[in-house]
mmJSON file of the N, C-alpha and C atoms, coordinates in Angstrom:
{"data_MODEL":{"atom_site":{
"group_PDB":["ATOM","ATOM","ATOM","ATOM","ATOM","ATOM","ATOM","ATOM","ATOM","ATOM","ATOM","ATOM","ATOM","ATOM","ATOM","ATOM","ATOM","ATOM","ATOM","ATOM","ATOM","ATOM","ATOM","ATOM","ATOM","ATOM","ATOM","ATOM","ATOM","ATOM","ATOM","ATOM","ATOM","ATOM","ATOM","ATOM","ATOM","ATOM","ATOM","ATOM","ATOM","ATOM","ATOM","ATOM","ATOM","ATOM","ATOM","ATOM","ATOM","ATOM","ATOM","ATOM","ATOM","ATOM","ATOM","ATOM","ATOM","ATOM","ATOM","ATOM","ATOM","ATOM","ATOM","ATOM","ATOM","ATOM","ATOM","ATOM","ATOM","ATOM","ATOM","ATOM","ATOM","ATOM","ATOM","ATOM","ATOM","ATOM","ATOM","ATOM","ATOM","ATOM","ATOM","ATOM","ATOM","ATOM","ATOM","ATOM","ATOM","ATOM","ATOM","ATOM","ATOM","ATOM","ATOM","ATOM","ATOM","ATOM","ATOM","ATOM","ATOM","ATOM","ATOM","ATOM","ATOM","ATOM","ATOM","ATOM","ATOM","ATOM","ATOM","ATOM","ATOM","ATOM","ATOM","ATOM","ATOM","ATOM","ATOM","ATOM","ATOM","ATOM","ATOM","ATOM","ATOM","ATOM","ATOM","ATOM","ATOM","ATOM","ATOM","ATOM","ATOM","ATOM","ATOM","ATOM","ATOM","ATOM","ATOM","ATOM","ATOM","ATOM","ATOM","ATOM","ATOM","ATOM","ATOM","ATOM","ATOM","ATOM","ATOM","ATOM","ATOM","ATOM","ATOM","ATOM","ATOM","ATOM","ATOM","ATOM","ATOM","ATOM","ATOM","ATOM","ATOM","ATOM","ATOM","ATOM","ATOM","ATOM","ATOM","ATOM","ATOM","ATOM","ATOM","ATOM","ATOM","ATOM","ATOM","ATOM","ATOM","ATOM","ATOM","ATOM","ATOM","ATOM","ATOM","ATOM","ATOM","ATOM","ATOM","ATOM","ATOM","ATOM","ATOM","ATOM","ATOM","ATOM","ATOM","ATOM","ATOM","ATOM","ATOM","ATOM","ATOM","ATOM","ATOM","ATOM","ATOM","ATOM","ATOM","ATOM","ATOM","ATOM","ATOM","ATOM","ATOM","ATOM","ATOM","ATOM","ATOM","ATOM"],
"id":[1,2,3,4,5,6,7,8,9,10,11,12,13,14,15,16,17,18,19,20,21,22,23,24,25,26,27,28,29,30,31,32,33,34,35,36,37,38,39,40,41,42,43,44,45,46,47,48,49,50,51,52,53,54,55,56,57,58,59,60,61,62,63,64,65,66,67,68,69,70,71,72,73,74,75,76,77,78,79,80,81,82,83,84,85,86,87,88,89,90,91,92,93,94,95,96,97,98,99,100,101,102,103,104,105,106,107,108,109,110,111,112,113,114,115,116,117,118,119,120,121,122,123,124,125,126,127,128,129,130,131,132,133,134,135,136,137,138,139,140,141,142,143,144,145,146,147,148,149,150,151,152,153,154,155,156,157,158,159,160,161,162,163,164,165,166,167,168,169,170,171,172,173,174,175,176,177,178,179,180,181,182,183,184,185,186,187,188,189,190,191,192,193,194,195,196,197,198,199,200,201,202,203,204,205,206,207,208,209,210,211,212,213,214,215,216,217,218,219,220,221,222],
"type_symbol":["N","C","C","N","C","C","N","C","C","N","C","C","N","C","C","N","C","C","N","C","C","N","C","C","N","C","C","N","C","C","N","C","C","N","C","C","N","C","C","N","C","C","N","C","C","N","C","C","N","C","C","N","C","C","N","C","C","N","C","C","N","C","C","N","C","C","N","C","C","N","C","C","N","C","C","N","C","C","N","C","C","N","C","C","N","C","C","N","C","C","N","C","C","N","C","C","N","C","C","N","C","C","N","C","C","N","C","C","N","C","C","N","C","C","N","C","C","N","C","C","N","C","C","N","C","C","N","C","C","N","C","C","N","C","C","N","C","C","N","C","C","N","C","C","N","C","C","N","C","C","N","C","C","N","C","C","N","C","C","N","C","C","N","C","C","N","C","C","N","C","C","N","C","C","N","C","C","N","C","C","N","C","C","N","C","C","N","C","C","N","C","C","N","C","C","N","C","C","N","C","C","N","C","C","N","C","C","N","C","C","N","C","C","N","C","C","N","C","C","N","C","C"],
"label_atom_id":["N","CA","C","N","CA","C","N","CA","C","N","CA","C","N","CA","C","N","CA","C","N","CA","C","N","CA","C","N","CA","C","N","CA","C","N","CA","C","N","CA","C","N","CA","C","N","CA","C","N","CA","C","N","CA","C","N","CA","C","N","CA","C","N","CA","C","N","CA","C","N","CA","C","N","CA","C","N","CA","C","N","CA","C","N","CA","C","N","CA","C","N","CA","C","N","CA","C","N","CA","C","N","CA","C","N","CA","C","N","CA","C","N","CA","C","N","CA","C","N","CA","C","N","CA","C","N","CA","C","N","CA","C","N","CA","C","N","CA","C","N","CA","C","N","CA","C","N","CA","C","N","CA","C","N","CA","C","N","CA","C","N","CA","C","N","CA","C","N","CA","C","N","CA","C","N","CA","C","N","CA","C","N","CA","C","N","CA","C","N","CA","C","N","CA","C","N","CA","C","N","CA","C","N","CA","C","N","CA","C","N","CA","C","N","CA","C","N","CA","C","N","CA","C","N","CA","C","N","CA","C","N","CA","C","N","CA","C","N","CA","C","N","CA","C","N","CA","C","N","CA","C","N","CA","C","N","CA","C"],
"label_alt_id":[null,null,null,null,null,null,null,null,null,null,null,null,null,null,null,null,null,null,null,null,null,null,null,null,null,null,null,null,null,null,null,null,null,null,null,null,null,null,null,null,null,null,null,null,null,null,null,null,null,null,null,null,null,null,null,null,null,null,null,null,null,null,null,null,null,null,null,null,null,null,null,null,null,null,null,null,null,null,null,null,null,null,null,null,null,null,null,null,null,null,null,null,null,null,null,null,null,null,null,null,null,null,null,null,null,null,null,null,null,null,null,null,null,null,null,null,null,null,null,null,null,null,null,null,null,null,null,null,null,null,null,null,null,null,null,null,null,null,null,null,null,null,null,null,null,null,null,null,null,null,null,null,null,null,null,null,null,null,null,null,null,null,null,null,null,null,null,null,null,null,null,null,null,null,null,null,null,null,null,null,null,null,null,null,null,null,null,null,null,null,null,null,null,null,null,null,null,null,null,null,null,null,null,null,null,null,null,null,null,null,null,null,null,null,null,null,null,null,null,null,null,null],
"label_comp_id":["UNK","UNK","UNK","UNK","UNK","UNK","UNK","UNK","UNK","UNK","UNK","UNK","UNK","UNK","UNK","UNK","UNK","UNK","UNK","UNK","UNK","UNK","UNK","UNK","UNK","UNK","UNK","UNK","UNK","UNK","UNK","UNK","UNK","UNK","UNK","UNK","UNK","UNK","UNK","UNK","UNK","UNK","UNK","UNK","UNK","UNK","UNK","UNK","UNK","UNK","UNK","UNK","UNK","UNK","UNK","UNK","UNK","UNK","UNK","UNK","UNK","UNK","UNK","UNK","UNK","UNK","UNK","UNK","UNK","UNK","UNK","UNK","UNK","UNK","UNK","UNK","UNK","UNK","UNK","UNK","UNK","UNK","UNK","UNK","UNK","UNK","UNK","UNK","UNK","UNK","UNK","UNK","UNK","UNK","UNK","UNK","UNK","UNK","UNK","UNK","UNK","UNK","UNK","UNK","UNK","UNK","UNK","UNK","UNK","UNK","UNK","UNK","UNK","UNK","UNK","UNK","UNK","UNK","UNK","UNK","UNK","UNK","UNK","UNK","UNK","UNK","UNK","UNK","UNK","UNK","UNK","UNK","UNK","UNK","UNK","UNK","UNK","UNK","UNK","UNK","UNK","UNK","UNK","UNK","UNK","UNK","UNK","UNK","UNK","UNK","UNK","UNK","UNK","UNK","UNK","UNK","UNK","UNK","UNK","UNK","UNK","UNK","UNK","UNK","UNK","UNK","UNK","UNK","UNK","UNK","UNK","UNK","UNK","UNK","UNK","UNK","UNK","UNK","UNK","UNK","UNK","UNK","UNK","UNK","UNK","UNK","UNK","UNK","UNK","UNK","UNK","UNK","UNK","UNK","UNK","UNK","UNK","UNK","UNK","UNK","UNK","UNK","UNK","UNK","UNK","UNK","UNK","UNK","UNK","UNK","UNK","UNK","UNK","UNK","UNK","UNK","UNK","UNK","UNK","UNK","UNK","UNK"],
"label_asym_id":["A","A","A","A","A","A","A","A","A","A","A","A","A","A","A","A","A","A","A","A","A","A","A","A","A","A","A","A","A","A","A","A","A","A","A","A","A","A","A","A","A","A","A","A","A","A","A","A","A","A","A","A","A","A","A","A","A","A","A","A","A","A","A","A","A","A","A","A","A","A","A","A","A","A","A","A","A","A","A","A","A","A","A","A","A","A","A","A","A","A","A","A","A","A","A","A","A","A","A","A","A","A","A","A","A","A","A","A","A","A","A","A","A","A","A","A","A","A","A","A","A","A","A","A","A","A","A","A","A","A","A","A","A","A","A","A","A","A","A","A","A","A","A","A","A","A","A","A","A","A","A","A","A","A","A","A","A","A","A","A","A","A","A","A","A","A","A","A","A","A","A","A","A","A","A","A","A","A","A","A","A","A","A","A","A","A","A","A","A","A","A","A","A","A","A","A","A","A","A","A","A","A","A","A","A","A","A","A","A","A","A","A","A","A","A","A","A","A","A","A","A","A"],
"label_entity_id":["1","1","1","1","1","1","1","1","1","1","1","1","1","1","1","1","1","1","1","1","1","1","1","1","1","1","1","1","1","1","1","1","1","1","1","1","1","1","1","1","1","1","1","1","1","1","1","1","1","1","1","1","1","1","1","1","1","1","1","1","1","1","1","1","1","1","1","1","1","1","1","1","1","1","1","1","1","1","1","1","1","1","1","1","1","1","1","1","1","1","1","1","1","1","1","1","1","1","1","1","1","1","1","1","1","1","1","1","1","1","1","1","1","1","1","1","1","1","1","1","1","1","1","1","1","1","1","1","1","1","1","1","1","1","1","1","1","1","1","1","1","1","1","1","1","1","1","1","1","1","1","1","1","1","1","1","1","1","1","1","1","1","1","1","1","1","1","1","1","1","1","1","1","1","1","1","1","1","1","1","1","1","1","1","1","1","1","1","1","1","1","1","1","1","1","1","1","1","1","1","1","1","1","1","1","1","1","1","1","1","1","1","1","1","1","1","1","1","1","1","1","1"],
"label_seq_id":[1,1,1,2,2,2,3,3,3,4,4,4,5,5,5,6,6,6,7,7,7,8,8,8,9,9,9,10,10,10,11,11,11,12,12,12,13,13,13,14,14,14,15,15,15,16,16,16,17,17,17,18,18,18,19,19,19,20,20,20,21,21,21,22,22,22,23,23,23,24,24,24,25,25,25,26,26,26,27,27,27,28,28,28,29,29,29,30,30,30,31,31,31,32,32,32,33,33,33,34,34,34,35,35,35,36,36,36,37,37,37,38,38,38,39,39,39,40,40,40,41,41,41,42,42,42,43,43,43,44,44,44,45,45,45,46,46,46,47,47,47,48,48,48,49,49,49,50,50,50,51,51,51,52,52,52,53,53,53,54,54,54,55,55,55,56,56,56,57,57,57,58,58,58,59,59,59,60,60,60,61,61,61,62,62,62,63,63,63,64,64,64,65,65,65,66,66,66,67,67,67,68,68,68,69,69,69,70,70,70,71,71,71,72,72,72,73,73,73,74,74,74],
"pdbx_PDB_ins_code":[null,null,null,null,null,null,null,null,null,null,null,null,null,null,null,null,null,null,null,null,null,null,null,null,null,null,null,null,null,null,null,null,null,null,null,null,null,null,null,null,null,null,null,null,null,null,null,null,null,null,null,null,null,null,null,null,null,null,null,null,null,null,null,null,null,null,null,null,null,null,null,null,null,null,null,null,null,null,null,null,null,null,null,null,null,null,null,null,null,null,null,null,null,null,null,null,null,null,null,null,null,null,null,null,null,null,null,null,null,null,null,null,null,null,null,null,null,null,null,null,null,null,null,null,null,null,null,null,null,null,null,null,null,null,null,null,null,null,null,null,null,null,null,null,null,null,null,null,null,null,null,null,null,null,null,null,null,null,null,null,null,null,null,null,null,null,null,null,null,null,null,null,null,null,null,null,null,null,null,null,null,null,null,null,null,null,null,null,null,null,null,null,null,null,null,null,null,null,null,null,null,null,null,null,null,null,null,null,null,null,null,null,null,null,null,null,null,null,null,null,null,null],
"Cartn_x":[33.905,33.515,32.156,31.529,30.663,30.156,28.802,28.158,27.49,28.027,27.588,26.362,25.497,23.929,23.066,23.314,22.433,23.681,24.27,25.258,24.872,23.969,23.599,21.994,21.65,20.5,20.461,22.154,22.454,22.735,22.744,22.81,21.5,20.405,18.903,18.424,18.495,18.341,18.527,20.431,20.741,19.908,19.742,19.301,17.735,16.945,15.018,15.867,16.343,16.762,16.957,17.714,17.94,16.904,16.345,14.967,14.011,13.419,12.768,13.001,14.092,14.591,14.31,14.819,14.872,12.859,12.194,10.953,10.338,10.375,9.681,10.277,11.406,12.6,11.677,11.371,10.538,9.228,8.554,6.826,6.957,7.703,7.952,7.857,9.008,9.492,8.011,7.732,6.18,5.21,5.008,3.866,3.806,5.138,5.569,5.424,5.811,5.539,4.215,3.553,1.577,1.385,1.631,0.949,1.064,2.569,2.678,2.11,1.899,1.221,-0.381,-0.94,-2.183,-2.757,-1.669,-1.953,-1.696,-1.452,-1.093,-2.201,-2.463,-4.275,-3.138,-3.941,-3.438,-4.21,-3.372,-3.72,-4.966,-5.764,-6.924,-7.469,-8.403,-8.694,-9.063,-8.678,-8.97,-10.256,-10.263,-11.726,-12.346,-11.311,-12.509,-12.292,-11.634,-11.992,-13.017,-13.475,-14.679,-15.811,-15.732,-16.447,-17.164,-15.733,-16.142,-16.833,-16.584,-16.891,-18.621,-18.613,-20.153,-21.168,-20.392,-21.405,-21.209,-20.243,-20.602,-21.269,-21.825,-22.988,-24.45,-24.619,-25.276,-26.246,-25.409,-25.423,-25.715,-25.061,-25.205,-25.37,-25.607,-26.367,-25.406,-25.03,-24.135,-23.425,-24.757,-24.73,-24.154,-24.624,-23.861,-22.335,-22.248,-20.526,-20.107,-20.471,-19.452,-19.55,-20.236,-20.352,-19.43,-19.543,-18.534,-17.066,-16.826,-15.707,-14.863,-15.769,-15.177,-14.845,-15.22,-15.319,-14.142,-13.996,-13.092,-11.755,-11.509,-10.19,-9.878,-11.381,-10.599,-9.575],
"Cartn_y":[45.773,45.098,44.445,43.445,42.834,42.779,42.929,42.809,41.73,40.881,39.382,39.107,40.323,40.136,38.973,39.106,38.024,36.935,36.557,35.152,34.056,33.826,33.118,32.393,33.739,33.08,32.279,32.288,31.451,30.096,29.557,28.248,28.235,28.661,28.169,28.044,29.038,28.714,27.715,27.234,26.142,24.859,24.785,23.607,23.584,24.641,24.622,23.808,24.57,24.319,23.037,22.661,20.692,19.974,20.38,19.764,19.839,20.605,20.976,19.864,19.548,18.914,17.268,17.458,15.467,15.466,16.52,16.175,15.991,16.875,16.584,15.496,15.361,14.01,12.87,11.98,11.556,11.328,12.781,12.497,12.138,12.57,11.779,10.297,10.146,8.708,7.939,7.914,7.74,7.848,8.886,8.58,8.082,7.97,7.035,5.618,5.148,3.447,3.413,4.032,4.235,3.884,4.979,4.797,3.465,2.86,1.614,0.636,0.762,-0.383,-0.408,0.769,0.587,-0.117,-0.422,-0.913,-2.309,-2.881,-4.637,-4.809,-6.208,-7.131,-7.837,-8.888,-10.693,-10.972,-11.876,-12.609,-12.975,-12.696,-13.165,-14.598,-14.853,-16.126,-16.887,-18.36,-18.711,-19.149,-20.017,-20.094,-21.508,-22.135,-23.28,-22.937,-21.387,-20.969,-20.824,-19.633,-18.768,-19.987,-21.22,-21.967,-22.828,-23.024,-23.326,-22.792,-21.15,-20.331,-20.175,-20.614,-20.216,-21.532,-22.644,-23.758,-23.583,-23.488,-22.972,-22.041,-21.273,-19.772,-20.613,-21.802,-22.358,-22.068,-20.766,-20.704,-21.532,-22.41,-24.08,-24.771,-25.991,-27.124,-28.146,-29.388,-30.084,-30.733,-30.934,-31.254,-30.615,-28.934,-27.677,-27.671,-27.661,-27.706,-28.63,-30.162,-31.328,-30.863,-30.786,-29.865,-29.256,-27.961,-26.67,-26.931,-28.037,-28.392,-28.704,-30.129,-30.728,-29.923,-28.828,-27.97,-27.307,-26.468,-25.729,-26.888,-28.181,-28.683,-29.478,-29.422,-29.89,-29.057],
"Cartn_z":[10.601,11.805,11.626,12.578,12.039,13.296,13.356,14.189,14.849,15.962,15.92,16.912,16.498,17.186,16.463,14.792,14.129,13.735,14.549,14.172,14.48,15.796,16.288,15.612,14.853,14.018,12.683,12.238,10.901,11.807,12.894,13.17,13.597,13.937,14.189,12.507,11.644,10.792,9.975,9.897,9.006,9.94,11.147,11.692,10.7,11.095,10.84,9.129,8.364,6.641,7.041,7.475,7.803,7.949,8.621,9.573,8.776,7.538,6.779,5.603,5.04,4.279,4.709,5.955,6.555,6.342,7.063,6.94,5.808,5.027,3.518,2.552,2.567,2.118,3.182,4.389,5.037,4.447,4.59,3.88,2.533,1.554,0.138,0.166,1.078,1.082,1.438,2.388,3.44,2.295,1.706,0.858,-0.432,-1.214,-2.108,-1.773,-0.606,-0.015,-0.098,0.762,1.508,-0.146,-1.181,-2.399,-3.027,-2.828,-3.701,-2.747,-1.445,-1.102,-1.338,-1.779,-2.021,-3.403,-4.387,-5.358,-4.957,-4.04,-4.048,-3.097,-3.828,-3.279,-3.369,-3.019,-2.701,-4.323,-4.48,-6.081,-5.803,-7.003,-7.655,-7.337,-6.808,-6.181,-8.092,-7.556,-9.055,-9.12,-9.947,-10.472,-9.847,-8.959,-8.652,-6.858,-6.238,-5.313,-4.813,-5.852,-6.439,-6.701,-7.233,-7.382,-5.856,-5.392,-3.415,-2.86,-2.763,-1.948,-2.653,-3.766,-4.025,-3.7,-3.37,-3.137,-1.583,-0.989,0.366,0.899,0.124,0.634,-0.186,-0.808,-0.815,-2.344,-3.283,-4.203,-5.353,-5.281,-6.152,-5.58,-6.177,-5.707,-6.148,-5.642,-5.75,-6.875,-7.198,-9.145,-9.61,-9.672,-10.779,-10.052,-8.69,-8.352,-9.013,-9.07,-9.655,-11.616,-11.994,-13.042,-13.737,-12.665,-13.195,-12.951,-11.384,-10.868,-12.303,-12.898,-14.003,-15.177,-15.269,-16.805,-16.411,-14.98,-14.621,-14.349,-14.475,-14.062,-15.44,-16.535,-17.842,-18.649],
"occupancy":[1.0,1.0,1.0,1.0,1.0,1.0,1.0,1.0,1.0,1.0,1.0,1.0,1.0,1.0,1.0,1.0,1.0,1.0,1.0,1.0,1.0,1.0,1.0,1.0,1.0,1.0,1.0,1.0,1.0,1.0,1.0,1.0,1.0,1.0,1.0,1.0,1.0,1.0,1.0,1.0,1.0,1.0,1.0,1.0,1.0,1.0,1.0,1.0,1.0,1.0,1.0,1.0,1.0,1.0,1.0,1.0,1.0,1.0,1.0,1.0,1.0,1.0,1.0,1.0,1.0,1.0,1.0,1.0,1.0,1.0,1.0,1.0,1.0,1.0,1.0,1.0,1.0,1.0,1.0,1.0,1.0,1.0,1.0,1.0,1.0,1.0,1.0,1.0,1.0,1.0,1.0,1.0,1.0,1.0,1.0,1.0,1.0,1.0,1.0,1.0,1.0,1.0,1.0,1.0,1.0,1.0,1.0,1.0,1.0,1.0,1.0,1.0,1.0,1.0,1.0,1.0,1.0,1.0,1.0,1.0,1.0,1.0,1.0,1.0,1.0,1.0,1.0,1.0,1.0,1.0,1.0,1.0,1.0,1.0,1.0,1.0,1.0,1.0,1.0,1.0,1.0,1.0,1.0,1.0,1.0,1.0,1.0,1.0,1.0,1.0,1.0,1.0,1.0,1.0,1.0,1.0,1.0,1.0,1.0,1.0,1.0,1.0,1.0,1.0,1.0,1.0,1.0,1.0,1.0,1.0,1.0,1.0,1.0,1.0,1.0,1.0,1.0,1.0,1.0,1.0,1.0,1.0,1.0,1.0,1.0,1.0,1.0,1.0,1.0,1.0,1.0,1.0,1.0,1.0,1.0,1.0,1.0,1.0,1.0,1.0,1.0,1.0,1.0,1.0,1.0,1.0,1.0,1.0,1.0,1.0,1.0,1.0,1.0,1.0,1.0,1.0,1.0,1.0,1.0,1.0,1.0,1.0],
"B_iso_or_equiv":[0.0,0.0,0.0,0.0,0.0,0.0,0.0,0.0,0.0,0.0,0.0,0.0,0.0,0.0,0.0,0.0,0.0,0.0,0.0,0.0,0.0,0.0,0.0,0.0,0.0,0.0,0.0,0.0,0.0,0.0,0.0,0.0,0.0,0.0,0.0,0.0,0.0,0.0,0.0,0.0,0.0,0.0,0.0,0.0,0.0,0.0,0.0,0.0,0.0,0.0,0.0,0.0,0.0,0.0,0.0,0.0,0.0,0.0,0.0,0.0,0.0,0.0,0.0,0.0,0.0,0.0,0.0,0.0,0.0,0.0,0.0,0.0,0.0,0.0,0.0,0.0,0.0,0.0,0.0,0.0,0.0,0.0,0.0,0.0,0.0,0.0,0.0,0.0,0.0,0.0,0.0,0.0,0.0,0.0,0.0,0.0,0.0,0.0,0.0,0.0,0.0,0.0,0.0,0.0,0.0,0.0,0.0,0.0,0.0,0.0,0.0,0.0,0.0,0.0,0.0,0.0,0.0,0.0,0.0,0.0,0.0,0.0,0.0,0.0,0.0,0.0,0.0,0.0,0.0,0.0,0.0,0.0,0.0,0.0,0.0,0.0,0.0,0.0,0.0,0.0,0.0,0.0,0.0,0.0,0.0,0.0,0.0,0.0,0.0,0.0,0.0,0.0,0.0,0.0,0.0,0.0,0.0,0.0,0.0,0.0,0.0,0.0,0.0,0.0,0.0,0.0,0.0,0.0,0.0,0.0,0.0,0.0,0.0,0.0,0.0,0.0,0.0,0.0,0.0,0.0,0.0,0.0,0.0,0.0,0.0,0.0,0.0,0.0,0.0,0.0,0.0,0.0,0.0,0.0,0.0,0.0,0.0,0.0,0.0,0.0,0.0,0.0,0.0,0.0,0.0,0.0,0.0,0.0,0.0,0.0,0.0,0.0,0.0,0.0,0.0,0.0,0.0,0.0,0.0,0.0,0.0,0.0],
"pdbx_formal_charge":[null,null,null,null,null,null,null,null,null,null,null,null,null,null,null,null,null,null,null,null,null,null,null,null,null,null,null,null,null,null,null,null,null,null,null,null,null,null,null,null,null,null,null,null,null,null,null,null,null,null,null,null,null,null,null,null,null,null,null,null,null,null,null,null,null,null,null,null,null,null,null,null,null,null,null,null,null,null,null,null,null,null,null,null,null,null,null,null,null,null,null,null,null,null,null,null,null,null,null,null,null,null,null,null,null,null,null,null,null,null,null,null,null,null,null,null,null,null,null,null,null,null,null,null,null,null,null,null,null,null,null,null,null,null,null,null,null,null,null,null,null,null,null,null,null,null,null,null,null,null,null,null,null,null,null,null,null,null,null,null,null,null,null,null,null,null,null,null,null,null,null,null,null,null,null,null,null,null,null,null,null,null,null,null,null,null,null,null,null,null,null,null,null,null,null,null,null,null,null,null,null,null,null,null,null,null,null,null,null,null,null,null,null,null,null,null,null,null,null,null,null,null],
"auth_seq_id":[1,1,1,2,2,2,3,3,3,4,4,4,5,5,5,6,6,6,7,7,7,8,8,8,9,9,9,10,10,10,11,11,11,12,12,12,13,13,13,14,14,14,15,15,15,16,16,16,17,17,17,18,18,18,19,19,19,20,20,20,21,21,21,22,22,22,23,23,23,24,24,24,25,25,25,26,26,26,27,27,27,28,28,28,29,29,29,30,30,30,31,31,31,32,32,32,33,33,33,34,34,34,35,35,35,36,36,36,37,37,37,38,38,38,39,39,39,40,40,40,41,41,41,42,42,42,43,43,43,44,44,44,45,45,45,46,46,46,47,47,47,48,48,48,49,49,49,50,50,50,51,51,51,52,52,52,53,53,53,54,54,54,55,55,55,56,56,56,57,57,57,58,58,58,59,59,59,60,60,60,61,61,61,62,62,62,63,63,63,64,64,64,65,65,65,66,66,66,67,67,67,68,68,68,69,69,69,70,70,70,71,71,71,72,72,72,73,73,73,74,74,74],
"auth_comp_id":["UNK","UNK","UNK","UNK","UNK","UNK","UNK","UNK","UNK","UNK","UNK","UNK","UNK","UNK","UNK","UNK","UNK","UNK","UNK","UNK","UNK","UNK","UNK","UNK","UNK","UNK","UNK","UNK","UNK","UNK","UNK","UNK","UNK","UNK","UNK","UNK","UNK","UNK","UNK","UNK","UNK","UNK","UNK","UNK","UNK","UNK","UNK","UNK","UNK","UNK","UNK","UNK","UNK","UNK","UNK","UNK","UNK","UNK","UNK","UNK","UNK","UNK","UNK","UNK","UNK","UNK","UNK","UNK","UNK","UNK","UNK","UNK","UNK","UNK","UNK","UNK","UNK","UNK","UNK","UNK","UNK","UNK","UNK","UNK","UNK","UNK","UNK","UNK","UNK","UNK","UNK","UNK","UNK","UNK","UNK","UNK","UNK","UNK","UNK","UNK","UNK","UNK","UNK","UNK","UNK","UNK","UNK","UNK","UNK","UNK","UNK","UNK","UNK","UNK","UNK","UNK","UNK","UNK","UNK","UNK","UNK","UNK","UNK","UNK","UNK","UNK","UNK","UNK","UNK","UNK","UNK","UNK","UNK","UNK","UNK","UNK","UNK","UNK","UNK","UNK","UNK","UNK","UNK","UNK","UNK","UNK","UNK","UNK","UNK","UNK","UNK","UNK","UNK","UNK","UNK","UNK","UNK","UNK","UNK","UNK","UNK","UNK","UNK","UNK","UNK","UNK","UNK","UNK","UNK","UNK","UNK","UNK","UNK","UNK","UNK","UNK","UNK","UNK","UNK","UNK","UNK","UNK","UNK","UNK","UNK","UNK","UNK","UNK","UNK","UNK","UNK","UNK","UNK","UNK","UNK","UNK","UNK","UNK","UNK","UNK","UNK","UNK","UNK","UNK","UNK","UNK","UNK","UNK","UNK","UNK","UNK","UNK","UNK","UNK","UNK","UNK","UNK","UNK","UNK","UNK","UNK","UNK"],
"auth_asym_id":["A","A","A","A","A","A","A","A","A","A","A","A","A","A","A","A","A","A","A","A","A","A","A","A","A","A","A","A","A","A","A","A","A","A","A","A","A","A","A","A","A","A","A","A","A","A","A","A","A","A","A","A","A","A","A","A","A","A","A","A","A","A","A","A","A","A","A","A","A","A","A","A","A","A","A","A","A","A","A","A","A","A","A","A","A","A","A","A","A","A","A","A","A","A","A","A","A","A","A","A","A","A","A","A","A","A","A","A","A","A","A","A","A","A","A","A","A","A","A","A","A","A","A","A","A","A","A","A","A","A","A","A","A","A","A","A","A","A","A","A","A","A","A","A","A","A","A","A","A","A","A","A","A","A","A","A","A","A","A","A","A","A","A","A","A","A","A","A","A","A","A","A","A","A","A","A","A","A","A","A","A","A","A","A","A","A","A","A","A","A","A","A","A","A","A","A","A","A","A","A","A","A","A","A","A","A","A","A","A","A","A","A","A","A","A","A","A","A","A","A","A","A"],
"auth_atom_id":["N","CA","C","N","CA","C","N","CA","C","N","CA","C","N","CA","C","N","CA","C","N","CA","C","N","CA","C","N","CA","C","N","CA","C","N","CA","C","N","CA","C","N","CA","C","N","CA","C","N","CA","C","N","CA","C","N","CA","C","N","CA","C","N","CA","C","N","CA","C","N","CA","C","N","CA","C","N","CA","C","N","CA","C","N","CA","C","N","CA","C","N","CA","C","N","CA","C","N","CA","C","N","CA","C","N","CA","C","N","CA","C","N","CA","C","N","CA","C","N","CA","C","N","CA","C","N","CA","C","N","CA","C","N","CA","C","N","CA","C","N","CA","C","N","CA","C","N","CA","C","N","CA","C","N","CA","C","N","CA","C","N","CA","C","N","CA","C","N","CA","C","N","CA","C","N","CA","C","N","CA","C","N","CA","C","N","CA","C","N","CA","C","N","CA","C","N","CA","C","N","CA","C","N","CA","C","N","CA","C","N","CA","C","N","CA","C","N","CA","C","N","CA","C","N","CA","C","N","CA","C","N","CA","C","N","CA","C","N","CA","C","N","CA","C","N","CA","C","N","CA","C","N","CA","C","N","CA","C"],
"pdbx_PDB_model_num":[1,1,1,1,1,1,1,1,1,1,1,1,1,1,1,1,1,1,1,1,1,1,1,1,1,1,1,1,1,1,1,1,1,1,1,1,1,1,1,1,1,1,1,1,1,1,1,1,1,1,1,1,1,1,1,1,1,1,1,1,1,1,1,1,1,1,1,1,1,1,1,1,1,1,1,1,1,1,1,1,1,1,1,1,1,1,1,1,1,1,1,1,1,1,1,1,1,1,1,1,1,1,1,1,1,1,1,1,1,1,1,1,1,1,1,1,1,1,1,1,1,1,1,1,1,1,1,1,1,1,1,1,1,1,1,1,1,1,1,1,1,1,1,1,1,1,1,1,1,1,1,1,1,1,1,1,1,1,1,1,1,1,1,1,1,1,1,1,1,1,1,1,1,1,1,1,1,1,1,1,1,1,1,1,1,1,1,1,1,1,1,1,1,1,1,1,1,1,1,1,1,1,1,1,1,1,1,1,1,1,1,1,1,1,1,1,1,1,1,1,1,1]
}}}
């Protein structure tokens, strides 16, 4: 004969075992993405970006932009 006082605790159980599984299966997933998105930047600005952006902060002087412009598009 079987005593069906603890029967009712193998279905709370298999549920928590489910629930345990979907969650950590979840945070894997979740922190596998989080991780691969932390390795992607936006492409590398090129070199006559970098060249703009430095005569616009007033860095160079018009001369050295037409200059470097020309060296950087030969």
């Amino acid at each position: 004969m079987t005593d069906c006082g603890w029967m009712p605790m193998m279905g709370v159980g298999l549920l928590f075992m489910v629930l345990f599984w979907v969650l950590l299966i979840s945070g894997v997933v979740y922190l596998v993405r989080w991780l691969m998105g932390q390795g992607i930047t936006g492409r590398p600005d090129s070199s006559l970006e970098i060249l703009k952006k430095r005569y616009a902060r007033g860095e160079i002087s018009k001369q050295e932009f037409d200059e470097m412009r020309r060296d950087v598009q030969a």
